[in-house]
Structure formats: structure tokens, C-alpha cells
C-alpha positions in Angstrom: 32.9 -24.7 -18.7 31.5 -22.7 -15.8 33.8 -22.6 -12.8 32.3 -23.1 -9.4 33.3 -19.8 -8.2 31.7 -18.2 -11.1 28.9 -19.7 -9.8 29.2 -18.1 -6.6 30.0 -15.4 -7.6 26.8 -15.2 -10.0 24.6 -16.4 -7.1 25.9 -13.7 -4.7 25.5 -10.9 -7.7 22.1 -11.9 -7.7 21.1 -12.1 -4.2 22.9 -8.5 -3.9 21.1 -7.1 -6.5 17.6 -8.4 -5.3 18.5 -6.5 -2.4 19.5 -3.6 -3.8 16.1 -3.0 -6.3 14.5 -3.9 -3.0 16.4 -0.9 -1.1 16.1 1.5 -4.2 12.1 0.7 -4.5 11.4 1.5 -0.9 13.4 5.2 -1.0 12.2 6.2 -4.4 8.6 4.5 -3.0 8.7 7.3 0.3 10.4 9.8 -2.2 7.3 9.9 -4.8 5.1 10.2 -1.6 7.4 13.1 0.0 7.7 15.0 -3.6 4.0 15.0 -4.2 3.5 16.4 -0.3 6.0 18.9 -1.6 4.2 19.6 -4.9 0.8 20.6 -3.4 2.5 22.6 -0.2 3.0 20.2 2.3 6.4 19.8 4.9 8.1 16.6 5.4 8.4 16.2 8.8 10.1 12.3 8.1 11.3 10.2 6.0 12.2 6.6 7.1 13.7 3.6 5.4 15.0 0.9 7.6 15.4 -2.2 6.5 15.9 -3.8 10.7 12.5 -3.6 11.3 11.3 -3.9 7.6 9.2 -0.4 8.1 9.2 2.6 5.5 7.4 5.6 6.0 7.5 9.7 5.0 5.4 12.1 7.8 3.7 14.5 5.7 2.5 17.5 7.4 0.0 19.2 5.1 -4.3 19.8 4.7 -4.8 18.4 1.2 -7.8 18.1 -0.7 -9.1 14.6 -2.0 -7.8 14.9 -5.2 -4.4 16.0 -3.6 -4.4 13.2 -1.2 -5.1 10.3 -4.2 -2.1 11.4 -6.1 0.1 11.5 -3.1 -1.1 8.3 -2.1 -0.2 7.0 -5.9 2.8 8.3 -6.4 4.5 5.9 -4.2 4.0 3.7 -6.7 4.9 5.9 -9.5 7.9 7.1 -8.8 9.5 4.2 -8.8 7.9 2.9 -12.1 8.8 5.5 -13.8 12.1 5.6 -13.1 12.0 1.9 -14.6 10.7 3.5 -17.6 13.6 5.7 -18.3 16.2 3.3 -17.2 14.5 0.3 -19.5 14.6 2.9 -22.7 17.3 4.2 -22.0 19.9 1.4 -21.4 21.2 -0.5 -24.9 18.4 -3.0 -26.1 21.7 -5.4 -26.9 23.0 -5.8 -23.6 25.8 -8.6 -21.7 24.1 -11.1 -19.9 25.0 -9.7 -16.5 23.2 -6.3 -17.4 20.1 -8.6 -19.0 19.9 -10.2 -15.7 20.2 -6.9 -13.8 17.5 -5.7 -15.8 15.5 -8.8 -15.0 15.7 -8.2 -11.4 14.9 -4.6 -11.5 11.7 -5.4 -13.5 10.6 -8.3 -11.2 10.7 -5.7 -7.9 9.3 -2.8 -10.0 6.5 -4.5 -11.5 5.4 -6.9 -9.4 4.6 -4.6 -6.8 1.7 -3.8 -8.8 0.3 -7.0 -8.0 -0.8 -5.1 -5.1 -3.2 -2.6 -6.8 -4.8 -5.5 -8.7 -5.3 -7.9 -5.3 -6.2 -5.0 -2.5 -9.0 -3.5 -4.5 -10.8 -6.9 -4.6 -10.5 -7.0 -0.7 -11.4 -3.4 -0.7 -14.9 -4.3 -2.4 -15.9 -6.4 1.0 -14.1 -3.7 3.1 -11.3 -6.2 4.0 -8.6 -4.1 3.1 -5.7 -3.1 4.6 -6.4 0.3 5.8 -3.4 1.8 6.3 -2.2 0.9 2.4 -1.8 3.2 -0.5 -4.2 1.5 -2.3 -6.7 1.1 -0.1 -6.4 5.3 0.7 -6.1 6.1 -3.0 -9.6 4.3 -3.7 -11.0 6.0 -0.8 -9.8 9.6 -1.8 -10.0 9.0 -5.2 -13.8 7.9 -5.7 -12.4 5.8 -9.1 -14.4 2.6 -9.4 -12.5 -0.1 -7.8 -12.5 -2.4 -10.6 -11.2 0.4 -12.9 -8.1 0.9 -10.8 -7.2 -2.8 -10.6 -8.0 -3.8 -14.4 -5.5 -0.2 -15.0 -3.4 -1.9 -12.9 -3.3 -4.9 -14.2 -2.9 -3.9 -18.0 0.2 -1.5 -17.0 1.9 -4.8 -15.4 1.3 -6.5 -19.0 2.5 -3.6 -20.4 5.5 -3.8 -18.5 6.7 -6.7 -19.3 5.6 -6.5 -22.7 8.0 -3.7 -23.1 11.0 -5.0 -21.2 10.7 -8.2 -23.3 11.0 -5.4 -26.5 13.9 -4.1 -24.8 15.9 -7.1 -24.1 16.6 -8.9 -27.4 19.3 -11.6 -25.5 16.6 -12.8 -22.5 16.6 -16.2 -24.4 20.2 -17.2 -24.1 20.7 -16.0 -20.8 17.8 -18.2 -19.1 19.6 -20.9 -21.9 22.7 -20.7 -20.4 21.4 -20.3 -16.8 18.9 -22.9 -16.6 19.0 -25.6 -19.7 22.5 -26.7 -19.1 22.9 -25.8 -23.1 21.0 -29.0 -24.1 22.6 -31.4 -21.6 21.6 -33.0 -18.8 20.8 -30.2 -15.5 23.4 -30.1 -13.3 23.1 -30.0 -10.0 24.5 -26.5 -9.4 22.0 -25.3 -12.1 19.0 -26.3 -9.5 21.2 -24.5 -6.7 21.6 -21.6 -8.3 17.9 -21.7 -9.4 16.4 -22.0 -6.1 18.8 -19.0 -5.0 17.3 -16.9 -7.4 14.0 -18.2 -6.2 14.5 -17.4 -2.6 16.3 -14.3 -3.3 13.3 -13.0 -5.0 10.9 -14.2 -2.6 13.1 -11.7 0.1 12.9 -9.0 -2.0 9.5 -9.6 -2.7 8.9 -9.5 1.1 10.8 -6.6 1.7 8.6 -4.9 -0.8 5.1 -5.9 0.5 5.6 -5.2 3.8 7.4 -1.7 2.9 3.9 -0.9 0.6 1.2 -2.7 2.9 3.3 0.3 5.7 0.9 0.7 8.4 -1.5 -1.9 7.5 -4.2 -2.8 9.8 -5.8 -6.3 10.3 -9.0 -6.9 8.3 -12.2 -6.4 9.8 -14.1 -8.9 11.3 -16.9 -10.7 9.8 -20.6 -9.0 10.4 -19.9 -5.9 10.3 -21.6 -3.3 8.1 -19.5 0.0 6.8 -21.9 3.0 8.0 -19.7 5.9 6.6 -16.2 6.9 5.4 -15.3 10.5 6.3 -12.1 12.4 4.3 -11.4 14.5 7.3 -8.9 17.0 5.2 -12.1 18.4 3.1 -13.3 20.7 6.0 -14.3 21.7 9.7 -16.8 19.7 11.4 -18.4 21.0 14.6 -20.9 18.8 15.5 -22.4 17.2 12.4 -24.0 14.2 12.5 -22.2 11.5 10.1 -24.3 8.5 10.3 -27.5 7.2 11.8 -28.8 4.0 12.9 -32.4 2.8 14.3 -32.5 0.1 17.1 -35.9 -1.8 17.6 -35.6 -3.1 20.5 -32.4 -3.1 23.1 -29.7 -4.4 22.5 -25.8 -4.8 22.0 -24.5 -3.0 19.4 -20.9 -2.9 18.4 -19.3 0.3 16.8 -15.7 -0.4 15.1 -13.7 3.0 14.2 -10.5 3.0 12.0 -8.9 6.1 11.2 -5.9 6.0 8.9 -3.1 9.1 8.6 -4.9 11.2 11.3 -3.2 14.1 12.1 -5.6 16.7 13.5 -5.5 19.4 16.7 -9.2 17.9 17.8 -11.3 15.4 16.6 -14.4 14.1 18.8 -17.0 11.6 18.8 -19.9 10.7 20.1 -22.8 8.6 20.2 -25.9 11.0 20.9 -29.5 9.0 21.3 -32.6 10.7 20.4 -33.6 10.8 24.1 -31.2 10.1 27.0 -27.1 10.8 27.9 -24.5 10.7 24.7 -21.6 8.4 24.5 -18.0 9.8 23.7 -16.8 7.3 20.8 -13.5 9.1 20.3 -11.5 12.1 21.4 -8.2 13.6 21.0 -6.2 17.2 20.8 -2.9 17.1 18.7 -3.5 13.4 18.1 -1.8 11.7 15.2 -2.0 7.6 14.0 -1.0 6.6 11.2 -3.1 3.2 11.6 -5.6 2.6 14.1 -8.6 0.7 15.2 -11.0 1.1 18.1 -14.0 -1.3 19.2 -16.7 -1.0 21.6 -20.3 -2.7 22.5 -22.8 -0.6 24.3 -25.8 -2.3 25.6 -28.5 0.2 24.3 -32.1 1.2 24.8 -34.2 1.0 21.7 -34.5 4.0 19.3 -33.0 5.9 17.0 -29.4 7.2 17.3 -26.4 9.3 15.1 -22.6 9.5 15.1 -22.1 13.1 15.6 -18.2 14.5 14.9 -16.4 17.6 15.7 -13.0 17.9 14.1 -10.8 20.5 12.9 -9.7 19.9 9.4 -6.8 17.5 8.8 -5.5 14.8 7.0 -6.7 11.7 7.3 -9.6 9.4 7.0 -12.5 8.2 9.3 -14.7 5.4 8.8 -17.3 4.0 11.1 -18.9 0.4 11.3 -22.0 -1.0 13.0 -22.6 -4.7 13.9 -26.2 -4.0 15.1 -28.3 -7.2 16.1 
């Protein structure tokens, strides 16, 4: 018969080692973003895990291309699932029941935080979201089709537990003995323990989502119309116009700006008429944002108008909405 301080004890193993796959996804998580910076010539300015204000983040400082951006943007997310990989082949498929359960937990955190690349693309296909999210900036650098990258997504999450279910020959008598009270009755202490498990992954979870949704940004509101999404790191701009927009007649018209991972020595904005005074949108010199969102309604005069930028090439990414009447 179980004792009740094994029970404890196996409930406080647990907890600790949800927390710990929680702590060891959010460093290897920054790590695979900092190595790839690395990999294509880039300096790590930062790198910072703390668990106080549930914030994780790695300052690259860097001009990548698109292509260069996407993978760093990804390898947050594979870094840390393929270290899974190695530990799940490598450790004995015949394991004890503690290292089953070890396993267990590890998988949970690891895989599960794919969820994320199969749920954000969905939002990404109304522009909804998060823009300050890996996924959201690895669709945007990448090109992929949305759909692709969460179906891919989805079918390495099967995959994953396909394989750790391959790998762990005992799973069946350790959620026996756990959970089924070997054929008698549940006792109550099996429902505590149960729920501790329960809340403990839902913490880790947490931890998780709000270390890979980082920076994220609120969604944008309804009616507004995506005009253009600029990869500021593909070149110099000096005064190029980036989108256009005819009026009718006058009116408001509301122009929402998000920039995500901006780092630049000068970007500007502005809103030039066909006839009559611009309107600077935007400027800044040695700016830097990781996340940010800007709003503003102009009354305006009928006719036609563009978005013309100047910025000096950088990482980052622009994009520009209008909410015209």
C-alpha cells in the first residue's frame, strides 16, 4: 500500500518537474533563437529568461534576409523539439515509472507548444494575430501558405506522440497504478493527486504560452483592412511609396501601424496627398520596439493619397492598415 508521504512526495516530484521542462523549454526556446542569429552573423546583444515577470526574450542585433529571419524565428521552436528527439531515442524504451512519468511531463511541455503553430495561423488568416509571435513573424517572412504550416504542425504533434508512445512500453501501468486504484474503488488521494497533476500542467502550460506569445500585441480591431506588410531588413528605402488609397469624398480615415522587432537608425513615414501638405505617420533615429502599435484618424479632403517610407535597412517588419469610410 502507498504511504501518504509517497504521495507527497510523488505530487511535489511532479509539480517540480512541470516547472523544470517549463524553465528548460524557455532557455533552449531563446537559445535556438540566439544560435540561429549566430549562424547567419548576427550578435546577441540579450538574452533573458525570468520567470518573475513570466517574460523571455534574446536581442539579436543583425540585417537578415527573409529567409534568414523565418528560420530564426522557427528555431525557437526547434531547438527545443529536438532536443526531445534525442533524449526520447536515446533514454531505455523499458524505463521505472518515475522516469516514464518524467518522460510524460517533458513531452506534454515540448509538444504541446506546438498547439501554437496550428491555432495562430488560423488567426493570422483574418490578421488577428499576435504580432509580436514567432509564428505570426515566421508566416510573414517566410511567404509559406498559412494552412501548410499549421497542417505541418499539426502532423509533427501526432507524430510526436506517436513516437513517445513507441518509446514507452510501461505508459499503461503507470496511469494503472496512478489513477485506477488497481481495480478498486478511487481513492480520494488518487483525485488529489490527479487534479495536482492537472494544475501543475496548466502552470507550466502558462509559463510556456506566455514565454512563446513574448511580445505579443493585442488583436486588431474589427474593420480594418491590411494595406501592406513591409520586411524592412530586405533593403534601403528612401522615399518609396508602399501603399495607396483613393478617398471619394472627405472624410475620416483611420491608419493603424504595427511594427514588430524594429531596430533601425531611421525610419519615416508619411502620408503625402496628391495635392496639398503631407502628414508624418511615423518617425524615429536609433529607434527599437520589439512590439508596437500606433493609431491615428485624419479628417481628410477627397482624393487620392500614398504611404510613402524612408528607412535604412533593418530588422524588423512594418505593416499598415486603413479603416477608410
Amino acid at each position: 500500500m502507498t504511504s501518504s508521504s509517497d504521495r507527497l512526495k510523488f505530487a511535489g516530484f511532479t509539480l517540480l518537474m512541470a516547472l523544470g521542462v517549463a524553465l528548460a523549454y524557455t532557455v533552449l526556446h531563446e537559445s535556438g533563437h540566439a544560435l540561429a542569429g549566430l549562424a547567419f552573423g548576427g550578435k546577441i546583444r540579450e538574452i533573458d529568461v525570468n520567470f518573475l515577470n513570466l517574460g523571455a526574450h534574446v536581442n539579436i542585433e543583425g540585417s537578415f534576409s527573409r529567409f534568414q529571419n523565418a528560420v530564426i524565428n522557427f528555431s525557437g521552436a526547434g531547438l527545443p523539439l529536438l532536443v526531445w528527439l534525442i533524449l526520447i531515442l536515446a533514454l531505455p524504451k523499458e524505463s521505472g515509472p518515475l522516469v516514464l512519468w518524467t518522460k510524460f511531463i517533458a513531452s506534454a511541455g515540448t509538444l504541446c507548444s506546438l498547439l501554437a503553430w496550428v491555432v495562430i495561423p488560423i488567426f493570422y488568416l483574418s490578421n488577428d494575430a499576435p504580432a509580436g509571435d514567432d509564428v505570426t513573424r515566421f508566416l510573414a517572412n517566410s511567404g509559406l501558405p498559412t494552412l501548410s504550416v499549421a497542417f505541418s504542425a499539426l502532423a509533427i504533434f501526432t507524430g510526436g506522440w506517436f513516437l513517445f508512445f513507441r518509446r514507452s512500453s510501461g505508459t499503461r501501468p503507470v496511469w494503472h497504478v496512478l489513477f485506477t486504484g488497481a481495480g478498486k474503488p478511487v481513492s480520494a488521494w488518487r483525485w488529489v493527486l490527479a487534479g495536482g497533476v492537472v494544475v501543475a500542467a496548466l502552470v507550466a502550460a502558462g509559463i510556456l504560452v506566455v514565454s512563446t506569445f513574448g511580445n505579443g500585441l493585442p488583436a486588431l480591431p474589427k474593420g480594418y483592412n491590411l494595406a501592406v506588410t513591409v520586411d524592412l531588413s530586405a533593403r534601403d528605402m528612401e522615399a518609396e511609396t508602399i501603399a495607396r488609397f483613393d478617398l471619394p469624398t472627405a472624410g475620416d480615415v483611420v491608419i493603424f501601424l504595427r511594427v514588430t522587432g524594429l531596430d533601425t537608425r531611421l525610419i519615416d513615414m508619411s502620408l503625402v496627398p496628391s495635392q496639398g501638405e503631407s502628414i508624418q505617420l511615423m518617425h524615429g533615429e536609433d529607434f527599437a520596439s520589439a512590439a508596437s502599435d500606433s493609431q491615428n484618424q485624419y479628417r481628410l479632403q477627397a482624393g487620392e493619397y500614398g504611404i510613402v517610407l524612408t528607412n535604412r535597412k533593418s530588422s524588423g517588419i512594418l505593416q499598415v492598415y486603413f479603416c477608410i469610410p
